[in-house]
TILOKOL-673851 format. One record per atom (N, C-alpha, C): residue number from 1; chain; atom name; x, y, z. Coordinates in pm, 1 decimal. Atoms other than C-alpha are relative to their C-alpha. Layout:
BEGIN
+-----+-------+------+----------+----------+----------+
:   n : chain : atom :        u :        v :        w :
+-----+-------+------+----------+----------+----------+
: NUM :     A :   CA :        X :        Y :        Z :
...
+-----+-------+------+----------+----------+----------+
This chain:
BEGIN
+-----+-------+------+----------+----------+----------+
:   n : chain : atom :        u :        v :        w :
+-----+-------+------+----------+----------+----------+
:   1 :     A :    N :     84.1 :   -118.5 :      0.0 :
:   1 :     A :   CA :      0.0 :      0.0 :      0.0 :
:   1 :     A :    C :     88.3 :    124.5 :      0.0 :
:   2 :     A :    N :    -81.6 :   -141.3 :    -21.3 :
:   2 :     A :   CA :    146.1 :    341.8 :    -70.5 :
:   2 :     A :    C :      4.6 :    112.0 :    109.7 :
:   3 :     A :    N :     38.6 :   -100.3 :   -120.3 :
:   3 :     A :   CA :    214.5 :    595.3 :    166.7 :
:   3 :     A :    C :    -54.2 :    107.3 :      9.2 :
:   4 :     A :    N :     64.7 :   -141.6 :     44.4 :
:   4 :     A :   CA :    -13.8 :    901.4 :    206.4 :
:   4 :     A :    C :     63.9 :    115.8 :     68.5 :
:   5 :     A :    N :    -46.3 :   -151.5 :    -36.3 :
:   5 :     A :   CA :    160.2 :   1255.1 :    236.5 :
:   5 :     A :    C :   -138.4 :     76.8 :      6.1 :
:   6 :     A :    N :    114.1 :    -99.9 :    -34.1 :
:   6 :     A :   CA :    -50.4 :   1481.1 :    429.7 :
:   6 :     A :    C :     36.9 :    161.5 :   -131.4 :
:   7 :     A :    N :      6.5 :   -121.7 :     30.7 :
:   7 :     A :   CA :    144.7 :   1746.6 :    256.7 :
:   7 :     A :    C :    -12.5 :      0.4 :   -163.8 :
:   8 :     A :    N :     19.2 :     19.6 :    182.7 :
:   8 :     A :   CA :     71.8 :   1679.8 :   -111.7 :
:   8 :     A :    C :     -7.6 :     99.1 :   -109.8 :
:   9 :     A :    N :     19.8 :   -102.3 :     77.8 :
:   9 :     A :   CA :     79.3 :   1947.6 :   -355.4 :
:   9 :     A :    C :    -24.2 :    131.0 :    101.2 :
:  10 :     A :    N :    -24.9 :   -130.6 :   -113.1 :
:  10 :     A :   CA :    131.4 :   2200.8 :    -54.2 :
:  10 :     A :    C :    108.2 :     66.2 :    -41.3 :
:  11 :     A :    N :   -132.5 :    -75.9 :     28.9 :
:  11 :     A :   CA :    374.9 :   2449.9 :   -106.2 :
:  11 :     A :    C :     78.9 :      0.1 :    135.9 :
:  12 :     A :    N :   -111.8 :     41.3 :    -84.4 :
:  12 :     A :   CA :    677.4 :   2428.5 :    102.3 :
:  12 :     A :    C :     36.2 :    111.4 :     66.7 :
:  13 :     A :    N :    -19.0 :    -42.4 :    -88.9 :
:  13 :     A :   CA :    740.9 :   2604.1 :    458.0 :
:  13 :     A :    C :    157.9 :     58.8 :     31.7 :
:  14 :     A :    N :   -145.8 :    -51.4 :    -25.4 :
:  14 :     A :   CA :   1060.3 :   2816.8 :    503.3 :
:  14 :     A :    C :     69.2 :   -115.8 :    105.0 :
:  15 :     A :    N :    -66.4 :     70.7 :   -123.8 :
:  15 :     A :   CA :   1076.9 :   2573.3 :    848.7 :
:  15 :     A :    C :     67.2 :   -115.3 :    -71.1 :
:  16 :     A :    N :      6.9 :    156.7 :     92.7 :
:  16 :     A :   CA :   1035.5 :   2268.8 :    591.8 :
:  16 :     A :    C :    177.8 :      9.5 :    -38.8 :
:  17 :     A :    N :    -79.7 :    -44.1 :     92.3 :
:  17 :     A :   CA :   1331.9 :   2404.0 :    361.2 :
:  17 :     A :    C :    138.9 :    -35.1 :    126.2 :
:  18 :     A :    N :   -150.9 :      1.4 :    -86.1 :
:  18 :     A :   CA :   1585.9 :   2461.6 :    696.1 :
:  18 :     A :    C :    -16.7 :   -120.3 :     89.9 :
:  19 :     A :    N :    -18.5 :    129.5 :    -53.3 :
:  19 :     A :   CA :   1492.4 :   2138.0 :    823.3 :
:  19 :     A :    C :     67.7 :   -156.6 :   -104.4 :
:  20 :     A :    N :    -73.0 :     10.3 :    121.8 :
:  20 :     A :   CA :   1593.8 :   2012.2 :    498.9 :
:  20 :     A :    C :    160.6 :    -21.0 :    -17.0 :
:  21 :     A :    N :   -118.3 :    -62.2 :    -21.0 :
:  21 :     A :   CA :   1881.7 :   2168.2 :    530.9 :
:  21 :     A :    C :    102.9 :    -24.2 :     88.4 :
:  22 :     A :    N :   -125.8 :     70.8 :   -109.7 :
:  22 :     A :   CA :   1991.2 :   2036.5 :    834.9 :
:  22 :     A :    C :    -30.3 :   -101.0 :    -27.0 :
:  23 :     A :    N :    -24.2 :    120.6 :     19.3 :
:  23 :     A :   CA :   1873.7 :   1723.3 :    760.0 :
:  23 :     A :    C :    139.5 :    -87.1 :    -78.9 :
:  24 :     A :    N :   -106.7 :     27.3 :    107.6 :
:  24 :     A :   CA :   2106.9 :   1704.5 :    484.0 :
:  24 :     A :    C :    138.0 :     33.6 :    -11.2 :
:  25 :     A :    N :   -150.7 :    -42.2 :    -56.4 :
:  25 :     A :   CA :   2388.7 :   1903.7 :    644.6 :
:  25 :     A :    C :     66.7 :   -121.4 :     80.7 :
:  26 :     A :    N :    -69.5 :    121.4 :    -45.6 :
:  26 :     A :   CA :   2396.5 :   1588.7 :    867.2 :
:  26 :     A :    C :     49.2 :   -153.5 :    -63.8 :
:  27 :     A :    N :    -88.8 :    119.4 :    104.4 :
:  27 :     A :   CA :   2472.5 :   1354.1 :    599.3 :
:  27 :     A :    C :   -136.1 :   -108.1 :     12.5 :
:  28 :     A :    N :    171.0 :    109.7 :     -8.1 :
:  28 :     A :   CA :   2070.8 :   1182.5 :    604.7 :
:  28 :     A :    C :     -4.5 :    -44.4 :   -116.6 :
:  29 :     A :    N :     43.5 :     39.8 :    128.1 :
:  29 :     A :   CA :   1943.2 :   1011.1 :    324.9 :
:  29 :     A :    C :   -118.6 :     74.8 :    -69.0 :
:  30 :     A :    N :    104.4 :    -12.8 :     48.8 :
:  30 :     A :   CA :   1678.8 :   1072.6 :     90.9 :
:  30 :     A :    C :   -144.5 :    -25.1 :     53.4 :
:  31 :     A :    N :    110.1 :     74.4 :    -65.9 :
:  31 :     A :   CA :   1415.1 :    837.3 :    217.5 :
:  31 :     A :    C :    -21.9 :     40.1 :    139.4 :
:  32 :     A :    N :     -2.7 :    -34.6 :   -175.4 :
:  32 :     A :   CA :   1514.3 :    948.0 :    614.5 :
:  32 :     A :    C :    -93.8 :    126.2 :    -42.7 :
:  33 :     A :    N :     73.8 :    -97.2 :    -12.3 :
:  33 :     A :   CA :   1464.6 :   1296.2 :    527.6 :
:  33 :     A :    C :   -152.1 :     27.6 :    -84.7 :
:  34 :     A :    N :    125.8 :    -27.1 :     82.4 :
:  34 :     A :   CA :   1131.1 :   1271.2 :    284.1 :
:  34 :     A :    C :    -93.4 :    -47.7 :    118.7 :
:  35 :     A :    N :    139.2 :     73.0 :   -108.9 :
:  35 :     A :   CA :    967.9 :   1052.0 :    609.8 :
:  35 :     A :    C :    -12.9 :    145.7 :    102.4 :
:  36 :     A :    N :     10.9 :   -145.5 :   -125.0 :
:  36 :     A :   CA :   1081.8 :   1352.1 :    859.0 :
:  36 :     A :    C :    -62.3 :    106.6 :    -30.0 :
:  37 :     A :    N :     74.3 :   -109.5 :     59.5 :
:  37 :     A :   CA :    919.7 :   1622.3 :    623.4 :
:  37 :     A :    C :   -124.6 :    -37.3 :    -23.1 :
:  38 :     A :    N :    132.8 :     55.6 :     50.3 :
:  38 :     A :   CA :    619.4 :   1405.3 :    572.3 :
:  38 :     A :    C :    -17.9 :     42.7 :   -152.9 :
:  39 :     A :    N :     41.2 :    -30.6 :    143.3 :
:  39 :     A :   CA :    655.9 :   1445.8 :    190.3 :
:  39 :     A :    C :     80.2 :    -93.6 :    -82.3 :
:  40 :     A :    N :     -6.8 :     64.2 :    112.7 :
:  40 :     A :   CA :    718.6 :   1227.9 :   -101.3 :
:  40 :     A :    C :    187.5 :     26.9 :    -12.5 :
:  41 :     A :    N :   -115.0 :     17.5 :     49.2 :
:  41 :     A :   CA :   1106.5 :   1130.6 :   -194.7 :
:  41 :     A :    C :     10.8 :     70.1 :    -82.5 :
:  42 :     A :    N :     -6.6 :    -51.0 :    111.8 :
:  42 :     A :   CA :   1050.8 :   1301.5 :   -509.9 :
:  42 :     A :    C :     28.3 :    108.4 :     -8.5 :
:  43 :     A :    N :     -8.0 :   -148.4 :    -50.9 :
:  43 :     A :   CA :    922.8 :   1594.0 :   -378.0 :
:  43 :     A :    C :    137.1 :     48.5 :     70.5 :
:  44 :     A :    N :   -134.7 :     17.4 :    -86.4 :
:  44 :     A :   CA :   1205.5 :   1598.9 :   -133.3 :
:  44 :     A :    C :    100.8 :     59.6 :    -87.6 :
:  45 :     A :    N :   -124.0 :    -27.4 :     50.9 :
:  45 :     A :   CA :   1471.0 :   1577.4 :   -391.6 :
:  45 :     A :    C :     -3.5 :     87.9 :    -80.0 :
:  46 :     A :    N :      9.9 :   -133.7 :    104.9 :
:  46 :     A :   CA :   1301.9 :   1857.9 :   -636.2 :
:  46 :     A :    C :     32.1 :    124.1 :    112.0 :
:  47 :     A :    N :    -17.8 :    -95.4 :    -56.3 :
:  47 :     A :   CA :   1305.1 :   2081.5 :   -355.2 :
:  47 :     A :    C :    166.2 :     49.4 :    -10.0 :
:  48 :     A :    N :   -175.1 :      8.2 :    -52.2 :
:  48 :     A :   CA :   1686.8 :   1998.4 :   -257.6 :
:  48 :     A :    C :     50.8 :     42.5 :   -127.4 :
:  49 :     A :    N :    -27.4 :    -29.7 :    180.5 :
:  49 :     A :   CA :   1752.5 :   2046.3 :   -644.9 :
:  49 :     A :    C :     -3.7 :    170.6 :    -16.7 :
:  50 :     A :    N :     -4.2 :   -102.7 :     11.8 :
:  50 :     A :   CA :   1587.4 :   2353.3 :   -635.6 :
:  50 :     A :    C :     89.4 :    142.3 :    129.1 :
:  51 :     A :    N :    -73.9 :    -64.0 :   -142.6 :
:  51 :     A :   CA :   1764.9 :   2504.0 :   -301.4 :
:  51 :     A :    C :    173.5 :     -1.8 :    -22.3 :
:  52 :     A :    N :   -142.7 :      6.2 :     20.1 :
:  52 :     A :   CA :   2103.1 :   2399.1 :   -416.8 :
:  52 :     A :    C :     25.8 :    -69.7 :    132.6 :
:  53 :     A :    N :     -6.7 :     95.1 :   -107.6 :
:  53 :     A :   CA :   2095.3 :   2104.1 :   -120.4 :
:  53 :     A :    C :     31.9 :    -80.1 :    -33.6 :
:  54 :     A :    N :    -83.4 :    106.1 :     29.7 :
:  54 :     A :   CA :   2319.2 :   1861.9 :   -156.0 :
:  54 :     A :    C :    -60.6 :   -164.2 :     64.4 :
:  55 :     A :    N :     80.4 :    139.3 :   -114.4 :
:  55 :     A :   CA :   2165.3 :   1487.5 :    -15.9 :
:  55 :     A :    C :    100.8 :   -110.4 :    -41.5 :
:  56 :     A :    N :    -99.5 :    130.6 :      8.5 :
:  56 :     A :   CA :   2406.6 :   1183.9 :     37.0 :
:  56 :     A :    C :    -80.1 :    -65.0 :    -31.9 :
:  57 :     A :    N :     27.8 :     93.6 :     74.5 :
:  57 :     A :   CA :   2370.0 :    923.3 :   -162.3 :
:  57 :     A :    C :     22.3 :   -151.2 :     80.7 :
:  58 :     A :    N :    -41.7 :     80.4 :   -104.3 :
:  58 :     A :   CA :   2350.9 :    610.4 :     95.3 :
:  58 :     A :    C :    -11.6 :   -198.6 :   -101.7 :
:  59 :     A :    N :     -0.2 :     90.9 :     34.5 :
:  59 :     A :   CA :   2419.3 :    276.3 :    -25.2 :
:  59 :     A :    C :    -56.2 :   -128.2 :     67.3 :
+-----+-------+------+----------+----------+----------+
């Protein structure tokens, strides 16, 4: 069953963005930080894309 994001086609929270931010400053994954934002992997990584946020790549 897929997972439902409350925040779905919401536009994205300055808090969202610097949580983001640290998420990803600490060296998190993709998947960690998309569950902690409650939003979609995808979403996640367009944001980080668009922010110039770097996200480790975890093997």
């Amino acid at each position: 069953m897929a997972e439902i994001f409350t925040k779905h086609r919401q536009p994205w929270k300055a808090e969202e963005v610097a949580k983001l931010r640290t998420l990803a400053g600490k060296g998190k994954g993709l998947k960690e930080i998309a569950k902690a934002l409650n939003r979609s992997e995808e979403s996640t990584k367009e944001r980080a894309k668009i922010d110039g946020i770097g996200i480790a790549k975890l093997r």
